[in-house]
Biopython code that builds the backbone (N, CA, C, O; Angstrom):
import numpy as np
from Bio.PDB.StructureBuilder import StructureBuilder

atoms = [
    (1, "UNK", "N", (-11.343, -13.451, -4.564)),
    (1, "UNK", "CA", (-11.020, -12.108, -4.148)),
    (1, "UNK", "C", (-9.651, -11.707, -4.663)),
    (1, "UNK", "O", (-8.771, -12.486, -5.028)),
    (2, "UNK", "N", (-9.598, -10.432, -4.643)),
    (2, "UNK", "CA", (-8.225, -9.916, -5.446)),
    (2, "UNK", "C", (-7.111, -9.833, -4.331)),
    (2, "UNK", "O", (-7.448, -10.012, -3.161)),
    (3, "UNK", "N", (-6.221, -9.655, -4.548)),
    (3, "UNK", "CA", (-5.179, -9.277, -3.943)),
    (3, "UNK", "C", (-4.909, -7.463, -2.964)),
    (3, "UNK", "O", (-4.915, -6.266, -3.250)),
    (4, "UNK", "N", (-4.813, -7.882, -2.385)),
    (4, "UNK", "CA", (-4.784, -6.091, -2.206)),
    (4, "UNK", "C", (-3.625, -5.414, -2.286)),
    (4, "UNK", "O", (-2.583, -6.068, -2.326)),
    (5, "UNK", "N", (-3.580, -4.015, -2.324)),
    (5, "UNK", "CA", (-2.356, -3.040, -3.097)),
    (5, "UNK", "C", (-1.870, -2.492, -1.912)),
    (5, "UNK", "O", (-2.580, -1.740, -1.245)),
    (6, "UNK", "N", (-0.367, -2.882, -1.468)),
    (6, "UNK", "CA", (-0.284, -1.507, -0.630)),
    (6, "UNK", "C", (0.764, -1.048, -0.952)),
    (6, "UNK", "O", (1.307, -1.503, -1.959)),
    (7, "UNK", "N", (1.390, 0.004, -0.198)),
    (7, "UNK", "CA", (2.747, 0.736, -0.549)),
    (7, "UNK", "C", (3.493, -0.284, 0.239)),
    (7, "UNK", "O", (3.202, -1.259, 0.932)),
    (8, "UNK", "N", (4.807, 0.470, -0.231)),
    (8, "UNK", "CA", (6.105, -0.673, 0.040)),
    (8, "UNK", "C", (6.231, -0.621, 1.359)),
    (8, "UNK", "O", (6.381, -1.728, 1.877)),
    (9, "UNK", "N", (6.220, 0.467, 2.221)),
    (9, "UNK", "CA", (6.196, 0.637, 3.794)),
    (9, "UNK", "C", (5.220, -0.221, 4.402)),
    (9, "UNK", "O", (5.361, -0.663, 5.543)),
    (10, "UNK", "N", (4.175, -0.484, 3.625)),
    (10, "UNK", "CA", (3.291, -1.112, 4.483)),
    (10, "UNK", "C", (3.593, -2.781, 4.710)),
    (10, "UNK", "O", (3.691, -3.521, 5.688)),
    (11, "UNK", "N", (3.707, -2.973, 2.829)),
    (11, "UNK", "CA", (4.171, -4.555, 2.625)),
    (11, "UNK", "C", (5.645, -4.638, 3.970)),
    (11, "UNK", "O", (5.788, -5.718, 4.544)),
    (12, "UNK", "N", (6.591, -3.480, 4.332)),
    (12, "UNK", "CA", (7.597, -4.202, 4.748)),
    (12, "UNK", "C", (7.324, -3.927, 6.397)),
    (12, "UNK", "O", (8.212, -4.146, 7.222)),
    (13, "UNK", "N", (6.041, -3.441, 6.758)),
    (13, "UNK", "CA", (6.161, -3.348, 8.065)),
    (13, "UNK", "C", (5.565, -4.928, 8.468)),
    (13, "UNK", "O", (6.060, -5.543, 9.412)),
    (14, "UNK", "N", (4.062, -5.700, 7.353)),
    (14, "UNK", "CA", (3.775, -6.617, 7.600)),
    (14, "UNK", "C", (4.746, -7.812, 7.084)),
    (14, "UNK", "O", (4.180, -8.902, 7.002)),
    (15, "UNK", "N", (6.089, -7.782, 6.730)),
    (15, "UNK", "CA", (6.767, -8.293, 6.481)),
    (15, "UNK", "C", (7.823, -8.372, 7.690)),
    (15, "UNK", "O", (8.571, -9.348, 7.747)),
    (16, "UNK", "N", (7.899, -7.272, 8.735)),
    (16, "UNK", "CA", (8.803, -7.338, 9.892)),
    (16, "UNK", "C", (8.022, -8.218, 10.733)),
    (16, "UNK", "O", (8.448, -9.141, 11.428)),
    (17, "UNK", "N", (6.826, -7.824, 10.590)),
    (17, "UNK", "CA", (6.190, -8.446, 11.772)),
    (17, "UNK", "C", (5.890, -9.965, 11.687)),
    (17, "UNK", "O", (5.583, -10.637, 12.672)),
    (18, "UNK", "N", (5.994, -10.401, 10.545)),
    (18, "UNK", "CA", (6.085, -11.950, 10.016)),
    (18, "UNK", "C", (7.526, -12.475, 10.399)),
    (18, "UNK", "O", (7.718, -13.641, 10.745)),
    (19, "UNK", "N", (8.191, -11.841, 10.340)),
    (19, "UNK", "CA", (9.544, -12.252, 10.373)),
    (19, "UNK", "C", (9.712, -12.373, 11.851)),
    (19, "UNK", "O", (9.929, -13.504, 12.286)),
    (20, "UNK", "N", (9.636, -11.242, 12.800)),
    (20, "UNK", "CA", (10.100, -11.010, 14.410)),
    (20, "UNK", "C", (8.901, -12.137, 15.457)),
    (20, "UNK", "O", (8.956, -12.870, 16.445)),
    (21, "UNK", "N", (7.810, -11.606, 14.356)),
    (21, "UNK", "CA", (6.668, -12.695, 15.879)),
    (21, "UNK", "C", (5.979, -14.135, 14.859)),
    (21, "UNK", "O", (5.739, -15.277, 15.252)),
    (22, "UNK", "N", (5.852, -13.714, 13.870)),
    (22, "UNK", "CA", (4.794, -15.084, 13.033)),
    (22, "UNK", "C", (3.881, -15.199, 13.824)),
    (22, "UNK", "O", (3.512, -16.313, 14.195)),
    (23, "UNK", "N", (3.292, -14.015, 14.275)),
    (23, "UNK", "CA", (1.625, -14.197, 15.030)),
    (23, "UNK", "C", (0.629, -13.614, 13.957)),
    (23, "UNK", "O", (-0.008, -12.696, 14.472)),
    (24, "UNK", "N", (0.276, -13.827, 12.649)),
    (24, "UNK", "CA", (-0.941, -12.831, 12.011)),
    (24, "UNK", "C", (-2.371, -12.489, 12.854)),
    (24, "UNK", "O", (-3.052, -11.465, 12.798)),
    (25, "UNK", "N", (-2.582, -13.724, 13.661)),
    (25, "UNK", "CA", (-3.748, -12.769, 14.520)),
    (25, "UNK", "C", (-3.084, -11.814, 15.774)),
    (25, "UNK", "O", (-3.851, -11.038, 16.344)),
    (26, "UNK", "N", (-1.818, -11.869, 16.151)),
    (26, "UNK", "CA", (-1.607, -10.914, 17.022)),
    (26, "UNK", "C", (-1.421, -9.472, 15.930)),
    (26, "UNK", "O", (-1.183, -8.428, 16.535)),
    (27, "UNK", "N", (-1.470, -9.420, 15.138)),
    (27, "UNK", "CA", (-0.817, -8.521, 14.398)),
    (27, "UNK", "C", (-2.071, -7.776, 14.438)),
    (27, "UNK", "O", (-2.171, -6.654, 14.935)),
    (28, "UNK", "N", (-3.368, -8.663, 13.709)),
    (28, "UNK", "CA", (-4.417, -8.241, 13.553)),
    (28, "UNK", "C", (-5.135, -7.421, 15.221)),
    (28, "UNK", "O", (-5.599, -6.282, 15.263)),
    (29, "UNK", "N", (-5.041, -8.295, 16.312)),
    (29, "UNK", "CA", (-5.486, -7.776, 17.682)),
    (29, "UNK", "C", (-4.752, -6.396, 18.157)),
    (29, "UNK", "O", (-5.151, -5.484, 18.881)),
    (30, "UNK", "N", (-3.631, -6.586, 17.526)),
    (30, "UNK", "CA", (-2.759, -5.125, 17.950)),
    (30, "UNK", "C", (-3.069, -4.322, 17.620)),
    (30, "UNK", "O", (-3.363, -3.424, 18.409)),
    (31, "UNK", "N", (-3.236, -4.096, 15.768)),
    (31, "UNK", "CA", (-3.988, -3.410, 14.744)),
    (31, "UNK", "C", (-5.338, -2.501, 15.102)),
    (31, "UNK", "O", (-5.523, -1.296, 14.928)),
    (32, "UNK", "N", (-6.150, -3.448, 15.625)),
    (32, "UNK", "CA", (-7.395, -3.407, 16.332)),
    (32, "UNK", "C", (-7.548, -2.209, 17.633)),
    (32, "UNK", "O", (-8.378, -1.327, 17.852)),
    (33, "UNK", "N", (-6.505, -2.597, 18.234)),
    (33, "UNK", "CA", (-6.303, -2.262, 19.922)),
    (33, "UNK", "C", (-5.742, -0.902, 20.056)),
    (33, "UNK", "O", (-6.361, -0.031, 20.668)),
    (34, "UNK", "N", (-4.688, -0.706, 19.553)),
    (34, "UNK", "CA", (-3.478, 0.206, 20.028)),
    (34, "UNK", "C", (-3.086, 1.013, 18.368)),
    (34, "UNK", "O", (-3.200, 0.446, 17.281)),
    (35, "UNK", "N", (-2.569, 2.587, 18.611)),
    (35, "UNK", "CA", (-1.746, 2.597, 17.825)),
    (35, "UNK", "C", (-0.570, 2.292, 17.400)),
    (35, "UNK", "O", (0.163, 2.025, 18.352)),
    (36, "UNK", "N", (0.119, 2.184, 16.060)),
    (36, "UNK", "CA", (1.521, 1.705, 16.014)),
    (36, "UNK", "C", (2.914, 2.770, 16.413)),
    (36, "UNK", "O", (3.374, 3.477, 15.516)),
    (37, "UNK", "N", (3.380, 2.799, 17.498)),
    (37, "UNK", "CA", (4.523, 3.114, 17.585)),
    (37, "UNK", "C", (5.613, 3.144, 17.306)),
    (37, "UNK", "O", (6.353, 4.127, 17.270)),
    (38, "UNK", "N", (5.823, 2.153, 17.092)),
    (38, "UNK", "CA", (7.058, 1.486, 16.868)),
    (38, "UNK", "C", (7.177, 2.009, 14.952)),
    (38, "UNK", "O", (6.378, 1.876, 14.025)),
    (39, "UNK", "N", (8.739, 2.689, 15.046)),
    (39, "UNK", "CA", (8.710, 3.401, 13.543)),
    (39, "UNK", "C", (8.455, 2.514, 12.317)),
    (39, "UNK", "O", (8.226, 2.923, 11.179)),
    (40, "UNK", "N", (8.518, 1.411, 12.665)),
    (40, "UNK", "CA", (8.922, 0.492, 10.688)),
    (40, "UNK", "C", (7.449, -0.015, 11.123)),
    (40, "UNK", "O", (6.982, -0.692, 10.208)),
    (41, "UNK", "N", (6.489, 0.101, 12.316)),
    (41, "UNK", "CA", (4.991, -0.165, 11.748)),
    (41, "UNK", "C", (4.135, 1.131, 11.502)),
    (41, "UNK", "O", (2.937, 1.169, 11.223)),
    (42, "UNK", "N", (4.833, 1.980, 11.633)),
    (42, "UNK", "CA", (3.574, 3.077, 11.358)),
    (42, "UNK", "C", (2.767, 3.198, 10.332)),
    (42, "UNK", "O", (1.563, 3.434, 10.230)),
    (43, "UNK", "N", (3.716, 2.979, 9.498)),
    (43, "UNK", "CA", (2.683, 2.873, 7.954)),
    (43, "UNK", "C", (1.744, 2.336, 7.854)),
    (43, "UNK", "O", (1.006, 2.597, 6.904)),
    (44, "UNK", "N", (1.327, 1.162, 9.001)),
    (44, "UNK", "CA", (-0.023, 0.927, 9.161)),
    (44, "UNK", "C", (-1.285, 0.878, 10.279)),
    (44, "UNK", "O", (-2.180, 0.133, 10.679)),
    (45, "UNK", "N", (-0.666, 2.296, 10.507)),
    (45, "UNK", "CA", (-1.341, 3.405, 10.984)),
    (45, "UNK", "C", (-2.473, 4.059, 9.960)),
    (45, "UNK", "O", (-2.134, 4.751, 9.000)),
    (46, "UNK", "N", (-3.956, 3.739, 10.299)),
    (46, "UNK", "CA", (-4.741, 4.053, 9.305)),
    (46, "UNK", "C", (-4.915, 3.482, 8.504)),
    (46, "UNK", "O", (-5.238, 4.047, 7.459)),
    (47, "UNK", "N", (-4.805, 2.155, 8.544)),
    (47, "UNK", "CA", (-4.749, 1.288, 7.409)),
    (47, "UNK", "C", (-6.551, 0.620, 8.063)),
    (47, "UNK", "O", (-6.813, 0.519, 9.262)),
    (48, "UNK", "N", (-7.447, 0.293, 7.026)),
    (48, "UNK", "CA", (-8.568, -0.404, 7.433)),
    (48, "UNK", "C", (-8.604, -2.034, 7.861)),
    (48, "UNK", "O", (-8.361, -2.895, 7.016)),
    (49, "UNK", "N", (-8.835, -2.272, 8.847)),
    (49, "UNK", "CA", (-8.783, -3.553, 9.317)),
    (49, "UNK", "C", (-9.162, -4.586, 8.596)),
    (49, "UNK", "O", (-8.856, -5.729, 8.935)),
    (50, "UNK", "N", (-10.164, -4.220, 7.068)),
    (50, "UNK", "CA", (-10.639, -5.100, 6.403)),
    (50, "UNK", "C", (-9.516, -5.182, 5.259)),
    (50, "UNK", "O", (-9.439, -6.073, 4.413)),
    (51, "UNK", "N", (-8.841, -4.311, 5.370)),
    (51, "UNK", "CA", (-7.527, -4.228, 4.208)),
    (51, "UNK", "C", (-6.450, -5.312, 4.040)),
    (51, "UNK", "O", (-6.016, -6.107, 3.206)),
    (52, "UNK", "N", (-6.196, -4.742, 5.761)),
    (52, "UNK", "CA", (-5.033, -5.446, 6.463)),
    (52, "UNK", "C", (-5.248, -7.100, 6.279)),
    (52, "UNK", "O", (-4.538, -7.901, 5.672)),
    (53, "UNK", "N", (-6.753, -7.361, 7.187)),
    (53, "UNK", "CA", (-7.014, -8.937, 6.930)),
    (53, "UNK", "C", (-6.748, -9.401, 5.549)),
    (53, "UNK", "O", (-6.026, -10.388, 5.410)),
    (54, "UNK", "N", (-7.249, -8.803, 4.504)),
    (54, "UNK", "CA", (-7.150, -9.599, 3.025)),
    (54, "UNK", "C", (-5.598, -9.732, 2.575)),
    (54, "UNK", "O", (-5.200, -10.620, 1.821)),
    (55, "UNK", "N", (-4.753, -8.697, 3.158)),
    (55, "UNK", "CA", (-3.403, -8.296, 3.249)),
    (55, "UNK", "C", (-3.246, -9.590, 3.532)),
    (55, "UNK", "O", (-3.231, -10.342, 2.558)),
    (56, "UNK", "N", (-3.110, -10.117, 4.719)),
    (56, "UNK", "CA", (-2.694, -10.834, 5.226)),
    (56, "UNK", "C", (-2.928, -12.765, 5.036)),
    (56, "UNK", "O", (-2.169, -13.713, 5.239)),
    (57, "UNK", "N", (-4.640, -12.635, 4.465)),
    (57, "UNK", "CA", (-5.327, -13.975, 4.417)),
    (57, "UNK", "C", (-5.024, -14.212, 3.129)),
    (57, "UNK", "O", (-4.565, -15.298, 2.773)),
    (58, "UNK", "N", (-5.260, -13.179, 2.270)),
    (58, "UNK", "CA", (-5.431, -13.411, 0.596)),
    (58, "UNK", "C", (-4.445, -13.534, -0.111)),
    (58, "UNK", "O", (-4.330, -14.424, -0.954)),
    (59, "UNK", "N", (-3.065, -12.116, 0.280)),
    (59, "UNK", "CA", (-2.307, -11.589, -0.242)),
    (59, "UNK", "C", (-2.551, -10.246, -0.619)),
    (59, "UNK", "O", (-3.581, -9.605, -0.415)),
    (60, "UNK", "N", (-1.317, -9.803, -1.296)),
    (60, "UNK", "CA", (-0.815, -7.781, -1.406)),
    (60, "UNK", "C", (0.010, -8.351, -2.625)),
    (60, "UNK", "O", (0.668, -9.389, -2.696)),
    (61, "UNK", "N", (-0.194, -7.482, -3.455)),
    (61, "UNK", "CA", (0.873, -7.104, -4.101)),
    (61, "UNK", "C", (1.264, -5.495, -3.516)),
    (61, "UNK", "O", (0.491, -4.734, -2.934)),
    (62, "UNK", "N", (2.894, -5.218, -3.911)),
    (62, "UNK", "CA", (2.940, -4.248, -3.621)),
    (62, "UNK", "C", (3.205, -3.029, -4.505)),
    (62, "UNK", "O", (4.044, -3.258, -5.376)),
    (63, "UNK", "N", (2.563, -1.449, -4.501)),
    (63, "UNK", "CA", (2.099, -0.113, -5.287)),
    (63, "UNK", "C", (3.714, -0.373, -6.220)),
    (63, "UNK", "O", (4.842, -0.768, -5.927)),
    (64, "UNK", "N", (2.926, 0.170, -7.605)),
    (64, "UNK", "CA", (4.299, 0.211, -7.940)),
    (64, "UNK", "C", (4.827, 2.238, -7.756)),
    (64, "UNK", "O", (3.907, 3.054, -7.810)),
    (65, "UNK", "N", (5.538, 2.484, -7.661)),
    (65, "UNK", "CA", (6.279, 3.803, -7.702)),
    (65, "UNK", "C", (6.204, 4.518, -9.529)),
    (65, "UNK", "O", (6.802, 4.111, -10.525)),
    (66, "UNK", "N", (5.265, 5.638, -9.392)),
    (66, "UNK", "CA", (5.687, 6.665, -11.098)),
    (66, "UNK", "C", (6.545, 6.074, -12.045)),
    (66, "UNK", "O", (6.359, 5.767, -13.223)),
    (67, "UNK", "N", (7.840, 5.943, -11.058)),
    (67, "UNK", "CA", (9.313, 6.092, -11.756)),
    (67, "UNK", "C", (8.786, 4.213, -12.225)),
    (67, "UNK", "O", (8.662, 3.884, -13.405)),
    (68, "UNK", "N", (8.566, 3.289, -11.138)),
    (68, "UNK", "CA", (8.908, 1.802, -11.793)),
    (68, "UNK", "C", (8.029, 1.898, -12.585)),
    (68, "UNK", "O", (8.539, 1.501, -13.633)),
    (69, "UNK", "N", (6.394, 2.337, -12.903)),
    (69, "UNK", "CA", (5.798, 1.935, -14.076)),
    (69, "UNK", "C", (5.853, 2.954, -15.323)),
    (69, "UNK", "O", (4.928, 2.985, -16.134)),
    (70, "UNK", "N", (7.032, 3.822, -15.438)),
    (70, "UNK", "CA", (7.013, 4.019, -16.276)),
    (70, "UNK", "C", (8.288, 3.031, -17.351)),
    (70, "UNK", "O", (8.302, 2.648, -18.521)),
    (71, "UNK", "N", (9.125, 2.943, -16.312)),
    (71, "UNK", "CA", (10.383, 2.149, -16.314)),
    (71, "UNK", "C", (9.945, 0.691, -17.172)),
    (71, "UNK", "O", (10.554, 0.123, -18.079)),
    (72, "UNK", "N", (8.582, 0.321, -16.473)),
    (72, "UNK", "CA", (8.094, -1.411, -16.869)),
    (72, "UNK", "C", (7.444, -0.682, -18.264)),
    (72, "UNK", "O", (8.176, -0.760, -19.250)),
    (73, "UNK", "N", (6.665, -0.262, -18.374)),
    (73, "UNK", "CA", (6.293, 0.182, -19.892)),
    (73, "UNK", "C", (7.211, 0.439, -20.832)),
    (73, "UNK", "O", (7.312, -0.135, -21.916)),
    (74, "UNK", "N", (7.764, 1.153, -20.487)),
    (74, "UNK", "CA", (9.209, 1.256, -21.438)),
    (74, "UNK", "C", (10.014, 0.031, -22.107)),
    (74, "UNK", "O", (10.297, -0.270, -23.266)),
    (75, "UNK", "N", (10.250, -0.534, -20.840)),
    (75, "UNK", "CA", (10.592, -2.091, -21.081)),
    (75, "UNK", "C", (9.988, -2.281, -21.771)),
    (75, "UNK", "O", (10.130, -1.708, -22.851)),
    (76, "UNK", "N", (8.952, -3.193, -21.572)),
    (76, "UNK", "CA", (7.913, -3.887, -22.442)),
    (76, "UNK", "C", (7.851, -3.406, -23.776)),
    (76, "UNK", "O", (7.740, -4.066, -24.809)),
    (77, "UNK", "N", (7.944, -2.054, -23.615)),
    (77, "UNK", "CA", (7.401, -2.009, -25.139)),
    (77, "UNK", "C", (5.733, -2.004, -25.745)),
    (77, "UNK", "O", (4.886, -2.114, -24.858)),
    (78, "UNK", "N", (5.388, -1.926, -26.696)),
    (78, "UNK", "CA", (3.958, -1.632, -27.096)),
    (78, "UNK", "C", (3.835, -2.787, -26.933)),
    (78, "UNK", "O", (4.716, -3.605, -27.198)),
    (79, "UNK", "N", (2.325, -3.157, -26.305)),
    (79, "UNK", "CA", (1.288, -4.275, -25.709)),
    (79, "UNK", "C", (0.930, -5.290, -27.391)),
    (79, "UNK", "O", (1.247, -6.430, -27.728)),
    (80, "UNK", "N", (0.251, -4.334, -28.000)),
    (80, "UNK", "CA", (0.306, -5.103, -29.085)),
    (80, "UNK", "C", (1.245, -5.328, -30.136)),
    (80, "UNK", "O", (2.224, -4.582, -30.110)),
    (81, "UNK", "N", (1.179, -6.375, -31.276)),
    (81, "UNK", "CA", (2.037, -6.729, -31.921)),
    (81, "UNK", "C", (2.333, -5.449, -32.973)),
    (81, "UNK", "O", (1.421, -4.884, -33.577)),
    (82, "UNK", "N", (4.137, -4.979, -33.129)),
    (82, "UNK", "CA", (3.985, -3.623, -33.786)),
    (82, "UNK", "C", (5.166, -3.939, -35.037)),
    (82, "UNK", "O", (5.817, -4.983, -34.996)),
    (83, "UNK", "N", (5.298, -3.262, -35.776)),
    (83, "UNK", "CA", (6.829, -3.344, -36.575)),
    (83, "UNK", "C", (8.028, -2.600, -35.725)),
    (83, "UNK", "O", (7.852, -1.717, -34.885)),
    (84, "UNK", "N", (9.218, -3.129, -36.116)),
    (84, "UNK", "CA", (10.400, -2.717, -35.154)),
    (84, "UNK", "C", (10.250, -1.104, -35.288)),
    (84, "UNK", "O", (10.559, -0.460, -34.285)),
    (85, "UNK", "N", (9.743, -0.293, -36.593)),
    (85, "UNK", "CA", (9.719, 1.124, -36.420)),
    (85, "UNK", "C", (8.924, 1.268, -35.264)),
    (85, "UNK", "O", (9.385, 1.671, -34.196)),
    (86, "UNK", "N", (7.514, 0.890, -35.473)),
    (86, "UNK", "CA", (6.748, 1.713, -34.276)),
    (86, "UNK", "C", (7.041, 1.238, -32.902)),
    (86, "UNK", "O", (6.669, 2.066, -32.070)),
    (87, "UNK", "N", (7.666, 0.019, -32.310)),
    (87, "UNK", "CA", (7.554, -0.062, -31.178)),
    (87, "UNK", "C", (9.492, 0.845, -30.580)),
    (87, "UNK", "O", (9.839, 1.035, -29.414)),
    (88, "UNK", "N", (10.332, 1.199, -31.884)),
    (88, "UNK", "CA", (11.020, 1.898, -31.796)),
    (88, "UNK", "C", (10.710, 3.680, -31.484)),
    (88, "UNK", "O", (11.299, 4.548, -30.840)),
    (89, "UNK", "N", (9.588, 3.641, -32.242)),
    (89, "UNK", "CA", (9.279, 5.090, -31.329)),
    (89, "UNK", "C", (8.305, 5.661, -30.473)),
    (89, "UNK", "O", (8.017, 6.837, -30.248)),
    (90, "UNK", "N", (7.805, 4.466, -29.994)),
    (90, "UNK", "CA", (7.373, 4.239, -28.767)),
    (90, "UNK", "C", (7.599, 3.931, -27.555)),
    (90, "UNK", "O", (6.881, 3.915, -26.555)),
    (91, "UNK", "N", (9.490, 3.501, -27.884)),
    (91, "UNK", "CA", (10.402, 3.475, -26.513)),
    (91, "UNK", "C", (11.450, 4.406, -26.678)),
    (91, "UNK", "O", (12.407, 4.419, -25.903)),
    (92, "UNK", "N", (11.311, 5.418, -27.910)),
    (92, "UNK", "CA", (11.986, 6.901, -27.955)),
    (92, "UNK", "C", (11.277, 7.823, -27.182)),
    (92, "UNK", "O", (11.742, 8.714, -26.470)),
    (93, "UNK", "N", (9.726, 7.434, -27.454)),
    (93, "UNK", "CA", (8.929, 8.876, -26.775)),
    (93, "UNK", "C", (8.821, 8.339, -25.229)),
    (93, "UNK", "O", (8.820, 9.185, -24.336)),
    (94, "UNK", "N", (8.738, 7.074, -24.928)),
    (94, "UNK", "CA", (8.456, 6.780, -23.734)),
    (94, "UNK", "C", (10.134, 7.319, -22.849)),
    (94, "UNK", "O", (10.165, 7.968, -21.803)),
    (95, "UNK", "N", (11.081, 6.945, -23.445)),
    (95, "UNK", "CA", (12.004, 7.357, -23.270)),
    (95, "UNK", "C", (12.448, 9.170, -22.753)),
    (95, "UNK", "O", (12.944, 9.704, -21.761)),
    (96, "UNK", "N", (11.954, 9.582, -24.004)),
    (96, "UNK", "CA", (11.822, 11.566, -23.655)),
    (96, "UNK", "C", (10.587, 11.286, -22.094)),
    (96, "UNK", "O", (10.856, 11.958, -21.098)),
    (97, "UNK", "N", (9.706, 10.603, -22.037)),
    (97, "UNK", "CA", (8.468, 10.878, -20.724)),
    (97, "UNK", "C", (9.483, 10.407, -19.657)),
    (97, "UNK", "O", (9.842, 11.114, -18.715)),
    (98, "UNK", "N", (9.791, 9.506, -19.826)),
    (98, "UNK", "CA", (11.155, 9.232, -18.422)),
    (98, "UNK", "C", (11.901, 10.152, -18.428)),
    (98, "UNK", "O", (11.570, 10.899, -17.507)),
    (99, "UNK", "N", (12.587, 10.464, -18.857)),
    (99, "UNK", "CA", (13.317, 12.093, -18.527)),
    (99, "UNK", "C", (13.233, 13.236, -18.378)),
    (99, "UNK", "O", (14.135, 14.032, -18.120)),
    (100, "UNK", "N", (11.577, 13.514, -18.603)),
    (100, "UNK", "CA", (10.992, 14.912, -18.430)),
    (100, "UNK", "C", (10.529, 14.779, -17.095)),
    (100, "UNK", "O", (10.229, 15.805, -16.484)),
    (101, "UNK", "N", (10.401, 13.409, -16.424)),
    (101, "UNK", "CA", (10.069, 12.827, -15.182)),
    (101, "UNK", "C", (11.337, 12.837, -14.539)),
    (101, "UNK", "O", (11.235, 12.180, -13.503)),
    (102, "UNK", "N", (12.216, 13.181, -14.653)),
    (102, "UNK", "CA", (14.046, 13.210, -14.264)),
    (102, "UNK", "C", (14.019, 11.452, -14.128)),
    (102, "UNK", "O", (14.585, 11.199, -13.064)),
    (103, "UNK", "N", (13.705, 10.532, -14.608)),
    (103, "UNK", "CA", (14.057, 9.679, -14.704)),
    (103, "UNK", "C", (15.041, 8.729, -15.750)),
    (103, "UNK", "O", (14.595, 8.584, -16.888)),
    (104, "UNK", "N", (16.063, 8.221, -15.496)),
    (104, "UNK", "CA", (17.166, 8.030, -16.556)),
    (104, "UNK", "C", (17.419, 6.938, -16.844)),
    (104, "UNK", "O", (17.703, 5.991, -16.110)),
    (105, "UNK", "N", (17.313, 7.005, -18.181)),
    (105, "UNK", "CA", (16.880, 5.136, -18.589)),
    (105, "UNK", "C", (18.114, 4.896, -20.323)),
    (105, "UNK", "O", (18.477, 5.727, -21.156)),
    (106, "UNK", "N", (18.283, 3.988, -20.246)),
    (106, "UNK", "CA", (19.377, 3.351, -21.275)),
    (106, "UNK", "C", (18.295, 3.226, -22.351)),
    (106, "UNK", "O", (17.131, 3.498, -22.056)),
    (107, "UNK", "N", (18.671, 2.769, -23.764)),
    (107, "UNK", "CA", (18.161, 2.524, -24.722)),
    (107, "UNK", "C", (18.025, 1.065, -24.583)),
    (107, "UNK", "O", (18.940, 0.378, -24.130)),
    (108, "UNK", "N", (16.654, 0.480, -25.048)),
    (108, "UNK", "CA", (16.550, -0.918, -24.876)),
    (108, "UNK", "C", (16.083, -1.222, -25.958)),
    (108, "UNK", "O", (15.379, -0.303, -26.375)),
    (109, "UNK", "N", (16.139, -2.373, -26.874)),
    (109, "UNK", "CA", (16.116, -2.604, -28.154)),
    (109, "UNK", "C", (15.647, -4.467, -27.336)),
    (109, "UNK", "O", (16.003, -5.041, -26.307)),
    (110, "UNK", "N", (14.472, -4.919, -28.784)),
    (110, "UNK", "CA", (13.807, -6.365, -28.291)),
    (110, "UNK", "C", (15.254, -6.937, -28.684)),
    (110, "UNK", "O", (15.502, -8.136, -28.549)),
]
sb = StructureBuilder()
sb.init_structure("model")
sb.init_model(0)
sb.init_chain("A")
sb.init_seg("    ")
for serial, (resi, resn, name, xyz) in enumerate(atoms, 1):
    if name == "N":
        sb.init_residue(resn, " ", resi, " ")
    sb.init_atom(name, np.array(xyz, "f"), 0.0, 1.0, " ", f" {name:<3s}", serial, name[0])
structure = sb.get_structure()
């Protein structure tokens, strides 16, 4: 089974609750029972119980944000093998897409 995706609020509410109780089935019975009140769990409020479990049994990675995957592409650079021209203007144009996104990024060279 895969990992499941959540946003960062969610990863850090099941991350408080690991930290304050280390109960994962109380987490899960609460989940179940009651809504979340308490502000740093709300985010998983509405979350599906079959989510949460794989969350919890399997693993999460957590969503990346617009801004970080455009940021990690950029980085990286073209996937396949390119000459220094093209993967140079492929982190010029990716470069202009980060900033038309108001996002502000340095020049990165391999």
């Amino acid at each position: 089974m895969d990992k499941v995706i959540l946003t960062k609020a969610q990863a850090k509410a099941i991350e408080l609750w690991k930290e304050e109780r280390s109960d994962i089935e109380g987490l899960v019975r609460k989940h179940v029972t009651e809504v979340w009140v308490w502000e740093e769990m709300k985010p998983l409020n509405g979350m599906p119980l079959d989510k949460l479990i794989r969350a919890l049994y399997i693993g999460y990675e957590v969503e990346q944000t617009m801004e970080e995957k455009l940021l990690e592409l950029y980085r990286e650079g073209l996937p396949c093998p390119t000459t220094p021209s093209e993967d140079s203007a492929f982190r010029e144009g990716m470069k202009k897409a980060c900033e038309i996104a108001g996002i502000k990024v340095k020049w990165a060279r391999n």
